[in-house]
C-alpha positions as CSV (number, residue, x, y, z in Angstrom):
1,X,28.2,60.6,58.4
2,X,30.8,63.5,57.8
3,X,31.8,65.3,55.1
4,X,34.8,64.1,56.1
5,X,33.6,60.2,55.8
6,X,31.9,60.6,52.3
7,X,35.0,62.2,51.1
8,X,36.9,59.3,52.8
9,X,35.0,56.7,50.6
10,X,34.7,58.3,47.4
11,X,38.4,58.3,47.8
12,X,38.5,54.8,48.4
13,X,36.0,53.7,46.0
14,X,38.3,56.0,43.6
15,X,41.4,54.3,44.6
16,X,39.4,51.1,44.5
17,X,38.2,51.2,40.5
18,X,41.6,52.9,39.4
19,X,43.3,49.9,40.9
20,X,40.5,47.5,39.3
21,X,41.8,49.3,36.3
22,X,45.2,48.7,36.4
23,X,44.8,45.4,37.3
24,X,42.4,44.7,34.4
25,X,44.4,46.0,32.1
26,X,47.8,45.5,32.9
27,X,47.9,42.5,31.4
28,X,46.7,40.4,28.1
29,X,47.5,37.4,26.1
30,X,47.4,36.1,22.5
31,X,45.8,32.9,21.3
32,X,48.5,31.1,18.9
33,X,45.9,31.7,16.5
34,X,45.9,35.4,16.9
35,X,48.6,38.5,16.5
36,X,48.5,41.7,18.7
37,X,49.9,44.8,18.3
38,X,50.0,47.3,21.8
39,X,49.1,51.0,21.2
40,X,50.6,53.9,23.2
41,X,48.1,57.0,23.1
42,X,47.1,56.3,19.9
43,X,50.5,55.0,18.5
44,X,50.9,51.7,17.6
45,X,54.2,50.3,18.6
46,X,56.3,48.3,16.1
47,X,56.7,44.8,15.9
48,X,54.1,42.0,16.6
49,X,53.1,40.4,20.2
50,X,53.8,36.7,20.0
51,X,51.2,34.3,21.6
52,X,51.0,33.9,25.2
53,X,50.5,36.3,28.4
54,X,51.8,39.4,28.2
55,X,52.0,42.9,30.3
56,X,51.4,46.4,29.4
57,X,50.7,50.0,30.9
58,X,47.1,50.3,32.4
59,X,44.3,51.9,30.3
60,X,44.5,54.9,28.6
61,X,47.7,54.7,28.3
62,X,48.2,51.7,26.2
63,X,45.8,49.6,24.8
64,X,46.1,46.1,22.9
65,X,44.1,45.4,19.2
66,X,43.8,41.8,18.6
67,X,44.2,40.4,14.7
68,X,43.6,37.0,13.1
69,X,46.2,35.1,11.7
70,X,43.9,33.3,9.5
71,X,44.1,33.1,5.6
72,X,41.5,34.8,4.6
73,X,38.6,34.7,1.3
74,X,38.1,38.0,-1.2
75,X,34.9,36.8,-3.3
76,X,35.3,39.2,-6.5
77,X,32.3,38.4,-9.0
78,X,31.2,35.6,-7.4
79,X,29.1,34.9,-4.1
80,X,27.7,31.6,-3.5
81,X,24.6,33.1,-1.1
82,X,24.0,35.5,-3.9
83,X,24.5,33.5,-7.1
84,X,21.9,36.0,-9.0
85,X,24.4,39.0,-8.7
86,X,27.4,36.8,-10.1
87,X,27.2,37.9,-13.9
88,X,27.4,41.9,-12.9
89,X,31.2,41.5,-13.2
90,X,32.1,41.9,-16.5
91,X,35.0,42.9,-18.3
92,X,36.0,43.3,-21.7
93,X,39.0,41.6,-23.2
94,X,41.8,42.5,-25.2
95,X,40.2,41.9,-29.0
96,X,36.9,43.7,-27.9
97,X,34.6,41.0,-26.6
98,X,32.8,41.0,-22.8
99,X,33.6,38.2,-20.3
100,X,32.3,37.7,-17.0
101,X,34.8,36.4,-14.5
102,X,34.8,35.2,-11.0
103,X,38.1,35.4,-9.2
104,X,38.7,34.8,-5.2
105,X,41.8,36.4,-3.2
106,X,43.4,34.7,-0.5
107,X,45.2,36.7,1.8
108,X,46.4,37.7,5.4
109,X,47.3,40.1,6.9
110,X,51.1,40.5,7.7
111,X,51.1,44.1,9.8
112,X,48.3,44.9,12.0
113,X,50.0,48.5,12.8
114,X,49.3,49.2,8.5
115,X,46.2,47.6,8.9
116,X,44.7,49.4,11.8
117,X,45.7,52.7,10.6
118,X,46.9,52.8,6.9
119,X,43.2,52.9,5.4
120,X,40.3,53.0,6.8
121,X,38.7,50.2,4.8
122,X,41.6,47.9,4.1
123,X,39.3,45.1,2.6
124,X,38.0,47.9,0.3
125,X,41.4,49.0,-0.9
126,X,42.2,45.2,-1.6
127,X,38.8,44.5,-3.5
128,X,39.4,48.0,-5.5
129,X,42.5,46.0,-6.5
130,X,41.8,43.3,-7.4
131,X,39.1,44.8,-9.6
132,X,41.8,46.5,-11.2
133,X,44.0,43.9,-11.6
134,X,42.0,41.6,-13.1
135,X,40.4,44.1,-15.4
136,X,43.9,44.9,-16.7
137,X,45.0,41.2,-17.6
138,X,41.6,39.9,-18.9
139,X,41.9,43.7,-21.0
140,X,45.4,42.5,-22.5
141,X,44.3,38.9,-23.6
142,X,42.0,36.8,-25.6
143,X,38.7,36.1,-25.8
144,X,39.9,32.2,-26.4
145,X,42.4,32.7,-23.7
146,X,40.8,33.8,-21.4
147,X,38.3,30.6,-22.5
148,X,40.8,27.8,-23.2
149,X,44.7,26.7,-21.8
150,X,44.9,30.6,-21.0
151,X,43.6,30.8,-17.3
152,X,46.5,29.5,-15.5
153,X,48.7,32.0,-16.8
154,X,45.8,34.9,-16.2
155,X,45.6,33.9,-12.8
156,X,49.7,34.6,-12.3
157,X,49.6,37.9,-13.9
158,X,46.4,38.7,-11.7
159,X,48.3,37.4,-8.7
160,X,51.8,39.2,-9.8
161,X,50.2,42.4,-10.8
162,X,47.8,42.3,-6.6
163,X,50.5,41.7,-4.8
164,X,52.6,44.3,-6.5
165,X,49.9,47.1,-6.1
166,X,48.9,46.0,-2.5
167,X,52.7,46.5,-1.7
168,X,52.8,50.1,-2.7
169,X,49.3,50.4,-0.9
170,X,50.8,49.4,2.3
171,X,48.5,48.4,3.9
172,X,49.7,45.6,6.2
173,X,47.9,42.5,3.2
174,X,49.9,39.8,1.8
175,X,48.1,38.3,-0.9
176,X,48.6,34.3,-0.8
177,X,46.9,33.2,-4.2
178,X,44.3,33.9,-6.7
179,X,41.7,31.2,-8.3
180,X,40.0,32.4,-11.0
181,X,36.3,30.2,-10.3
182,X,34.8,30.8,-13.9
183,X,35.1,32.7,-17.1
184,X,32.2,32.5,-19.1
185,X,30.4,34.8,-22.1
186,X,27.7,37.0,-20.4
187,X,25.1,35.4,-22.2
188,X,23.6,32.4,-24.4
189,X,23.0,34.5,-27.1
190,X,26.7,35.7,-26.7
191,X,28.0,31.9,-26.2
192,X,25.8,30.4,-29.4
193,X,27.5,33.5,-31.3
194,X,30.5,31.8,-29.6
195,X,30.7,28.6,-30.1
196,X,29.4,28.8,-33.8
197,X,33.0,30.7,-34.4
198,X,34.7,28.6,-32.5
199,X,33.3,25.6,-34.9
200,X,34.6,27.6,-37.9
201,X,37.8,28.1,-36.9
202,X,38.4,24.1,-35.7
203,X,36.5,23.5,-39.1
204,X,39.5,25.7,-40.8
205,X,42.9,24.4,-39.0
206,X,41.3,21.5,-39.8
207,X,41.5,21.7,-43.5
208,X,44.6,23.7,-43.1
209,X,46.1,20.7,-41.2
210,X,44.9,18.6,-43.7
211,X,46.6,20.3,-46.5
212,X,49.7,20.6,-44.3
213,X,49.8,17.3,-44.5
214,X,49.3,16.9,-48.3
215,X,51.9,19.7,-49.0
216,X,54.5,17.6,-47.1
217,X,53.5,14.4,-48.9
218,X,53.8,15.8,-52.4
219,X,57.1,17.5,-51.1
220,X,58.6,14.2,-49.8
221,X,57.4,12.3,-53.2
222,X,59.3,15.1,-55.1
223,X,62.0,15.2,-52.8
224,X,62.2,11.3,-53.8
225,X,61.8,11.5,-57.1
226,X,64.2,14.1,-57.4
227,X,66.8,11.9,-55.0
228,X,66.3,9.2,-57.6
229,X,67.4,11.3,-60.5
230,X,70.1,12.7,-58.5
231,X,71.2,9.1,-58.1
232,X,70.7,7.9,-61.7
233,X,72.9,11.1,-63.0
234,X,75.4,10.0,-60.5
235,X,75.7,6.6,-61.7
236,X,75.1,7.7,-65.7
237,X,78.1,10.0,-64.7
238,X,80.1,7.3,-63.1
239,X,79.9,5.2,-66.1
240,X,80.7,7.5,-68.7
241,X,83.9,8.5,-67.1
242,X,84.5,5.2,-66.4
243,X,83.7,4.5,-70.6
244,X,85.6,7.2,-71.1
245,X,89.0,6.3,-69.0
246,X,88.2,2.2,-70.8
247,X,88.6,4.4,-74.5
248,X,91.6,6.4,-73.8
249,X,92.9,3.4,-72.4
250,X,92.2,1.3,-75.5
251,X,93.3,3.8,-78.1
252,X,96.6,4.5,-76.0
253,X,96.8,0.9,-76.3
254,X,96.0,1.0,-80.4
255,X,99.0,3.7,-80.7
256,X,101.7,1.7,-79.2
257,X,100.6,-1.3,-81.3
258,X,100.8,1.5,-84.3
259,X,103.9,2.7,-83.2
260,X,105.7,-0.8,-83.2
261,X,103.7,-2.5,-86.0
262,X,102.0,0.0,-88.5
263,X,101.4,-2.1,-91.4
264,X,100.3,-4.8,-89.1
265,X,98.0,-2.5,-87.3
266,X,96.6,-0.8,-90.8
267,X,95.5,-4.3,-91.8
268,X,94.1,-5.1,-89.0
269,X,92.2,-1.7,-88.3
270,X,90.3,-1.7,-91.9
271,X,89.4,-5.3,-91.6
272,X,87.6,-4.4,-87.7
273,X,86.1,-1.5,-89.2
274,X,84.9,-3.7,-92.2
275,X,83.2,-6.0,-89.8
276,X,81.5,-3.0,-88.0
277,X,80.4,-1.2,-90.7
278,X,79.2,-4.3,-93.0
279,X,78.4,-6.8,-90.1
280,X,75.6,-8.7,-92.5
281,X,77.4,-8.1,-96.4
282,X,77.0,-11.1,-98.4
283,X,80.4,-12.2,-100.2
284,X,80.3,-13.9,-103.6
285,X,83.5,-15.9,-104.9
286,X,83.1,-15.9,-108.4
287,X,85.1,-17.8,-111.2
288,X,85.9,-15.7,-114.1
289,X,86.9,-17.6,-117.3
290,X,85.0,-14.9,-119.8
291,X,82.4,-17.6,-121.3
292,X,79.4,-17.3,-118.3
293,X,77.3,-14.5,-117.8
294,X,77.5,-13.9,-114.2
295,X,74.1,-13.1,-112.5
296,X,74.7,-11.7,-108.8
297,X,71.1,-12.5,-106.8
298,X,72.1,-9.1,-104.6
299,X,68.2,-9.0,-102.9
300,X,68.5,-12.7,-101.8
301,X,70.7,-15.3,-100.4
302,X,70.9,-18.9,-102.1
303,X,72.2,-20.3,-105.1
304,X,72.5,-19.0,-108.5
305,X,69.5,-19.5,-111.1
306,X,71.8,-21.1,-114.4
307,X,71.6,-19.5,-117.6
308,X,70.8,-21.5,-120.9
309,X,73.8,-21.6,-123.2
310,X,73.8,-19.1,-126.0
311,X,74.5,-20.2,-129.9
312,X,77.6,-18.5,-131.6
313,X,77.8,-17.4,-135.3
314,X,78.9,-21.2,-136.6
315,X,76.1,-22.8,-134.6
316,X,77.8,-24.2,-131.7
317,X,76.4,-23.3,-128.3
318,X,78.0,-21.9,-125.1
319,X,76.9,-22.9,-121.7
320,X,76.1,-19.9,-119.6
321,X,75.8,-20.6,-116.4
322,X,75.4,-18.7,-113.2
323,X,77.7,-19.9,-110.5
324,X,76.5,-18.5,-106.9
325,X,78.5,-19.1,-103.9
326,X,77.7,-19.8,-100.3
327,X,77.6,-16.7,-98.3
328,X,80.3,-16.0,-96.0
329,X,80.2,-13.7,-93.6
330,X,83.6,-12.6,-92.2
């Protein structure tokens, strides 16, 4: 062969790859579970491929990187083919005692452009976060919320507080949720320790509860008894004014009857007040004809004892004798 020949085919062989090349890589398509994004010397374009076949300028010039759409798992403190390393998370809460917590991410990612060539460890940047994040929420609560009712609203700051940071981090993640797996004391000794204040302090709201409770009934028995008097006054009140109008109605009455009769009304006044103020007085009606010695039994009712009669100067006897009447009360 000629110089002429072999220069001939390595032309053709040339000609031959670069158009293998082109026709290779001219062209490419996306699963509907995938997301592509085509790079032009080293640039990545904007916007996202959608699924299907698609063409592009030959390689170098362009090439295509291929993503999942898939939700992805962030394992933070927790990894169930290493369970051993779980408890080297830990974190101190807000009134000064150590918790171990287990939290996992879901995310995605949303921009495979920011992704490709914002970081250079993009899952690294979001664990860093979410360390970070979760440190800061279980650092600004509880021990006992962080325990108890408190988790659910942990996991929202935690999730509220990522998705925030991994926006200014920009680097094409969208955080989807956070579940926080378990929050436990690092240790038994720690969780005896626990649990033994925990006991005290049911122990006291319960006695606190249960004076509550006395304090209220005592309250409402004096709020009763106090009612009651209210109502007795009101009543007592009631009736003296009403006593009161019934007197100033009967003495009004009295003075008229004054007015037109006064003798009449005199009379009649001293004999009422007689009969108040002697209501039980025994009355004698005596006979006076100067020859008996009258003897008045004041300190008992009945009749008179009689007297013997009593001789004169001449001999001749007077009868003395002691007339009592019948009592009658007017």
């Amino acid at each position: 062969m000629t110089l002429k020949q072999i220069y001939s085919w390595i032309g053709i062989v040339i000609a031959a790859v670069v158009l293998a090349i082109v026709g290779l890589t001219s062209w490419y398509t996306v699963d509907e579970s995938d997301q592509a994004v085509v790079i032009t010397f080293g640039k990545a374009d904007e916007g996202i491929t959608e699924p299907g076949l698609h063409f592009k300028l030959p390689w170098p010039i362009q090439t295509v990187e291929k993503l999942s759409k898939e939700t992805f798992s962030l394992n933070f403190g927790y990894d169930q083919e290493n369970a051993e390393n779980a408890d080297i998370v830990r974190m101190i809460t807000g009134d000064e005692n150590i918790l171990q917590a287990d939290l996992v991410v879901q995310w995605k990612i949303i921009d495979p452009a920011k992704y490709l060539f914002h970081a250079d460890d993009p899952e690294q940047v979001l664990y860093n976060a979410t360390s970070a994040s979760l440190r800061s929420i279980i650092g600004s609560s509880t021990v006992d919320e962080a325990l108890t009712d408190g988790k659910a609203e942990i996991e929202n700051q935690v999730l509220d507080l990522l998705v925030s940071v991994m926006e200014d981090y920009e680097v094409g993640i969208a955080i989807q949720d956070v579940k926080l797996q378990e929050v436990d004391l690092p240790n038994e000794e720690v969780r005896q320790a626990f649990m033994k204040v925990t006991d005290a302090r049911e122990t006291m709201n319960t006695k606190k509860n249960e004076a509550d409770k006395y304090r209220n009934e005592i309250i409402e028995e004096a709020q009763g008894e106090k009612d009651a008097i209210i109502s007795r006054a009101e009543g007592d009140k009631v009736e003296r004014i009403e006593t009161a109008r019934g007197n100033v109605a009967g003495f009004d009455a009295l003075y008229n009857a004054y007015q037109s009769n006064p003798d009449i009304t005199r009379q009649r006044l001293v004999l009422e007040t007689l009969d108040e103020v002697l209501p039980d007085a025994n009355i004698y009606i005596m006979n006076d004809d100067g020859n008996t010695i009258k003897y008045l039994p004041l300190g008992q009712n009945g009749s008179a004892a009689t007297i013997p009669p009593a001789e004169d100067a001449e001999g001749n006897t007077e009868e003395a004798s002691k007339e009592g009447s019948a009592n009658d009360n007017q």
